[in-house]
N, C-alpha and C positions, 0 to 999 in steps of 0.2 A: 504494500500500500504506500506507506512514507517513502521517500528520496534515501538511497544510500548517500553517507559523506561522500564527501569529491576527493579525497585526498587517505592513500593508506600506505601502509610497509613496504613495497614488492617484494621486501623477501618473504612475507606469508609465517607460518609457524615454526620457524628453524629447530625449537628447542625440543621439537619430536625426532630430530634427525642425528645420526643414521639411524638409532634404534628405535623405529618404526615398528609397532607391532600389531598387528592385525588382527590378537584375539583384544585388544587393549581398548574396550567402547571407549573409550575419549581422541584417542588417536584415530580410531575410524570417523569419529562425528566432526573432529577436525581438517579430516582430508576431506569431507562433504563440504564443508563450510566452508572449505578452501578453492572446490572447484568450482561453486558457486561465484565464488570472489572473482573465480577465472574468467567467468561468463560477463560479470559489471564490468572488468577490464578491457574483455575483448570488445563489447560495446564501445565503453569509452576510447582506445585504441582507433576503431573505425572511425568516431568523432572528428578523432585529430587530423585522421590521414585524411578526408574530406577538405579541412581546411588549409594543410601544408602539405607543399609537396613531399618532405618527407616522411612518412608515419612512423609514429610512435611503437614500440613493442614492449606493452607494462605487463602485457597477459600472462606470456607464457610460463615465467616463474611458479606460476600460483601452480599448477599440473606436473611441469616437470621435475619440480622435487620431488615427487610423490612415484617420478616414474612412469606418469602415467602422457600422452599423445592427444593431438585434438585432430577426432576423425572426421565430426563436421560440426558446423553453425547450421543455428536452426534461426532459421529467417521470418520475421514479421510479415507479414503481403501489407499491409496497410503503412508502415513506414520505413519499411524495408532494414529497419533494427534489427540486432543480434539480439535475442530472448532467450536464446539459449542455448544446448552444445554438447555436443556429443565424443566421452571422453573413454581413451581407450586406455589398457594395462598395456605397456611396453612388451614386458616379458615378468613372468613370476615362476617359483622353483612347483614342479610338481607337489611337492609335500604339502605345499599351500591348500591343494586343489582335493585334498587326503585329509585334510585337520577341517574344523570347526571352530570359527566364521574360517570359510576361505575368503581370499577379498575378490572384488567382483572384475569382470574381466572389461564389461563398460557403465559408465558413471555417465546419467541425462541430466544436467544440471539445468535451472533456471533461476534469471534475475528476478528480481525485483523491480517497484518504479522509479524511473530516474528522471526525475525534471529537469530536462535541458528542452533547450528549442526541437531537437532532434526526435526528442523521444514523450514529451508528454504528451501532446492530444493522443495518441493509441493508447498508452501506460493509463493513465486517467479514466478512459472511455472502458478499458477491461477495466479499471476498478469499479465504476459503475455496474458491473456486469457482475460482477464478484457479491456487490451489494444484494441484488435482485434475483440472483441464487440464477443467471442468464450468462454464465461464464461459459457452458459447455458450448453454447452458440457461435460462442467467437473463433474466428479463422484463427489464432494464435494455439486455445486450445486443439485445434485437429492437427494441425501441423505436430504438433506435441505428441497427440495420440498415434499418431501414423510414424512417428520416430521410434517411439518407443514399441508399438508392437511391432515394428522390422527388426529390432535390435530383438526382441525375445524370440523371435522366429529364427531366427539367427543364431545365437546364445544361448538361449534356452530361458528362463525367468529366473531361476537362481543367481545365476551370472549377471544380473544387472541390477545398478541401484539408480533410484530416485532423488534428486535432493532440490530445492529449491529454497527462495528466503523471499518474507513477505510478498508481492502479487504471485512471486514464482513460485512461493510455496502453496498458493492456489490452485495453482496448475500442476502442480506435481502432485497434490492430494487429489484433484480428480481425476488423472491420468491414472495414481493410484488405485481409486475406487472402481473406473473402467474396469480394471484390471483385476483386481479382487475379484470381481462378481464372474468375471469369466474363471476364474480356479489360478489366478495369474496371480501369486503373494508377494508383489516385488521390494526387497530391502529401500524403505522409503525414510530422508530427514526430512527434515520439515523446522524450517527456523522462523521463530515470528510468524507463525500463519495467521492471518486475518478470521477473528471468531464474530462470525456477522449478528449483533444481538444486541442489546441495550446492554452497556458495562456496570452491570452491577457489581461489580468485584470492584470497583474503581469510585463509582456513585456512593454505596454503600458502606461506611464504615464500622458502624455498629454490630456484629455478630449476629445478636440475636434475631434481629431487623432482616438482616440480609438473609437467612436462611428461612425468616419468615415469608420472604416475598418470592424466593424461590420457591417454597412450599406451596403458596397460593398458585404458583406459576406451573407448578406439574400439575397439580389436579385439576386446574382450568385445562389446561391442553390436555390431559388424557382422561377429560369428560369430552371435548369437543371431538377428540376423536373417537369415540364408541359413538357418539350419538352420532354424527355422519358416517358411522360404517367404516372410518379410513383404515380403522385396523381390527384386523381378523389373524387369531390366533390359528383357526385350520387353513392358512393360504399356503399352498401345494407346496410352494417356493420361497419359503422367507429368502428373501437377497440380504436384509438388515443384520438376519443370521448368522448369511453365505459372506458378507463384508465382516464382522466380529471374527473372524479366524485370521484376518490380514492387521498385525502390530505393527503402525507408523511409529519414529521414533517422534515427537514433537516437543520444541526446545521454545521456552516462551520467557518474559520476563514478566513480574510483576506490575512493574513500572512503563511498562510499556499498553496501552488499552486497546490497539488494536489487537491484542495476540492477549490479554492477561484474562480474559474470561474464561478459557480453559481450565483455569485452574478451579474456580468455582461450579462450572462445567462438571467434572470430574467428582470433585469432593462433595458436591453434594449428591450425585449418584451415590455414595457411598452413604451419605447421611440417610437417604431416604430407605436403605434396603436395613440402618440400624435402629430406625424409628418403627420399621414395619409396614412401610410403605414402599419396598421394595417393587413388588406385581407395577402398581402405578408409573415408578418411575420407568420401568422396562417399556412402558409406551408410550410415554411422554416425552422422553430420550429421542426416540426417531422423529420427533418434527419440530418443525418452525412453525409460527403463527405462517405464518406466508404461503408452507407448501398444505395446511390446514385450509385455510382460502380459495388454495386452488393447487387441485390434484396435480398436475402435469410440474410442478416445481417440487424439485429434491434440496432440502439444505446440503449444500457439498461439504461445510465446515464441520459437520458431524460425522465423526467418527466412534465406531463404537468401542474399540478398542484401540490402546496407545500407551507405548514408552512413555511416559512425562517427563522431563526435564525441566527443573524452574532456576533459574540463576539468581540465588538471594541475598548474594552482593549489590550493596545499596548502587544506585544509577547514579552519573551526574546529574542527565538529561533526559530528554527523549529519543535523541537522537543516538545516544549511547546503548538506552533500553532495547529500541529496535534494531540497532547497529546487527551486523552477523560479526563482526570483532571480538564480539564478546565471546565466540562460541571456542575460540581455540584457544584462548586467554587461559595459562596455566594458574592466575592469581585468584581466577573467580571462584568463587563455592557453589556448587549445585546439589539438589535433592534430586532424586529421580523415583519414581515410582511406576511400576505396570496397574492400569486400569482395565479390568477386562468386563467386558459385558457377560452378565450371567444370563442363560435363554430360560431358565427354569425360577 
C-alpha cells in the first residue's frame, strides 16, 4: 500500500553471510525480504536508465548474494513497470534437495507501491482494487498468476516460493490462495500485507472495549450469514477448508495499521473458541461485510491459517513500521506464533 523509502544499503543483509542456512526460518525470511528489495531496485534501476543514458545497477546485489539469478521481470501492461521477478537458484548441493526445508529452486517476488511519476497512477488504482476485494481483476494480478503456475509446471510446487511486501504482498497472497484451492501449497512470505477492515487494533485501546466490539462483530456477521444461507456446513466442497491446509508465513508490525489488524484478527479467533464461542467464530472468520453484501466478492486478506510474525520493537515511524528493513534486521525482536483454523 505505502511508498517504500527511496534510499537503502545495497549491500542487503551481509551479516547472514557465508553461513547461510536454510533450515534457519530467519535467514530464509530474510532472503524473501531481500529479493523483494530486488524487485523495488530493479524498478527503481529502470527509472534511472529512462532518464540517463547510462543506467544505474543497484539490483542485482540484493539476489546474488544469496546465489541466486534473475530469470525474468514480470511487467505491468498499464505502465509498463517492473512489479515483479522471477528468481532463480544458481546451483545448490544435492543434500539440500535430501534434508528438510530444502531451499527453493525459484523465488516470484513482488513490490510494493512506489510513488514516483513512473509508477503511481497503476500502484494507487491496484490499491483501490485491493480495497474493494477487485484485485483479482487486475491485469497485474494474471500476469502474476500465469508466472507463477509456468514456474510450478515447471518445478513442481514444492520448489517454489512466494514473497511479496505491502501491494505485492497482495498479490502474492492471492496468487497464493489460487493456488491453495487447486492442491498447489506454495512456500508463501508475506510482509506488511494490507488487512482490509476498520483498525481496530489501532482505534481501540482499551482491552476490554476492543474485544467487546469484536465480539459484537462475529455474531453480527455469523447471524447475517445463516440467515442468507451464505454458509452451509454440508457444501460438497469446502475450499475455506481446502485453503486452511496452505500456512503463509505473515510478518506485520504493530505500528504499522495497514498490516496490524492481523494481529487482533488472529487473537481473537483464539478468544472466541476460549469463551465458547468457538462454532460462531469458524463462520464469521470467512467473511467480510462486503463479500456478505454480495456473493460474487471473496475477502483475499483472509486467511485461515498462518505463520505470524509480529516485530515488537518499538517503531520510529510509519514509514519504518511498514519498511520491509525491518524484516532482516538482526536487532529486532519478534514473536511468532502458528494460527491454525480448526474445521471441527
Amino acid at each position: 500500500m505505502a511508498s517504500q523509502p527511496e534510499i537503502f544499503d545495497v549491500s542487503g543483509p551481509l551479516h547472514l553471510l557465508p553461513s547461510f542456512d536454510w533450515r534457519n526460518t530467519f535467514h530464509r525470511r530474510s532472503l524473501a525480504a531481500s529479493l523483494v528489495q530486488g524487485v523495488y531496485s530493479l524498478e527503481r534501476d529502470r527509472q534511472r536508465a529512462s532518464i540517463n543514458e547510462e543506467p544505474d545497477t543497484h539490483a542485482s546485489p540484493w539476489w546474488e548474494q544469496f546465489q541466486f539469478q534473475l530469470n525474468h521481470v514480470l511487467v505491468d501492461e498499464g505502465d509498463l513497470s517492473y512489479f515483479g521477478a522471477i528468481f532463480e537458484l544458481k546451483y545448490a548441493h544435492p543434500y539440500f534437495y535430501q534434508s528438510s526445508p530444502c531451499p527453493p529452486r525459484y523465488v516470484i517476488a513482488f513490490r510494493g507501491t512506489m510513488i514516483t511519476n513512473f509508477t503511481r497512477f497503476e500502484d494507487m488504482k491496484l490499491n483501490l482494487k485491493c480495497v474493494f476485494d477487485k484485485l483479482e481483476e487486475s491485469a497485474r494480478f494474471r500476469v502474476a498468476f500465469e508466472a507463477v503456475w509456468n514456474m510450478v509446471a515447471v518445478a513442481g510446487h514444492a520448489n517454489v516460493w512466494l514473497a511479496g511486501h505491502s501491494l505485492g504482498a497482495s498479490i502474492a497472497m492471492l496468487v497464493g490462495r489460487n493456488m491453495a484451492k487447486s492442491r498447489f501449497r506454495l512456500e508463501t512470505y508475506l510482509f506488511n500485507p494490507p488487512f482490509i477492515s476498520v483498525p481496530i487494533e489501532k482505534m481501540i485501546k482499551y482491552e476490554p472495549l476492543k474485544h467487546g466490539v469484536r465480539i459484537v462483530g462475529s455474531l453480527m456477521t455469523a447471524g447475517i450469514a445463516t440467515v442468507t444461507n451464505s454458509y452451509r456446513e454440508d457444501s460438497e466442497e469446502d475450499l475455506f477448508i481446502v485453503l486452511s491446509e496452505w500456512a503463509p508465513y505473515v510478518f506485520v508490525n504493530p505500528s504499522d495499521p495497514i498490516c496490524s489488524e492481523y494481529i487482533g484478527y488472529f487473537e481473537h479467533r483464539e478468544k472466541m473458541e476460549e469463551i465458547g464461542y468457538g462454532k460462531i467464530e469458524r463462520i464469521s472468520t470467512r467473511y467480510s461485510f462486503g463479500s456478505l453484501v454480495r456473493r460474487d466478492l471473496e475477502p483475499l486478506h483472509i486467511v485461515p491459517t498462518a505463520y505470524m510474525t509480529v516485530n515488537v520493537s518499538p517503531s520510529e515511524d510509519f514509514r519504518q513500521a511498514h519498511g520491509i528493513v525491518q524484516w532482516w534486521q538482526p536487532h529486532f525482536q519478534w514473536q511468532s506464533k502458528l494460527y491454525k483454523f480448526k474445521t471441527l
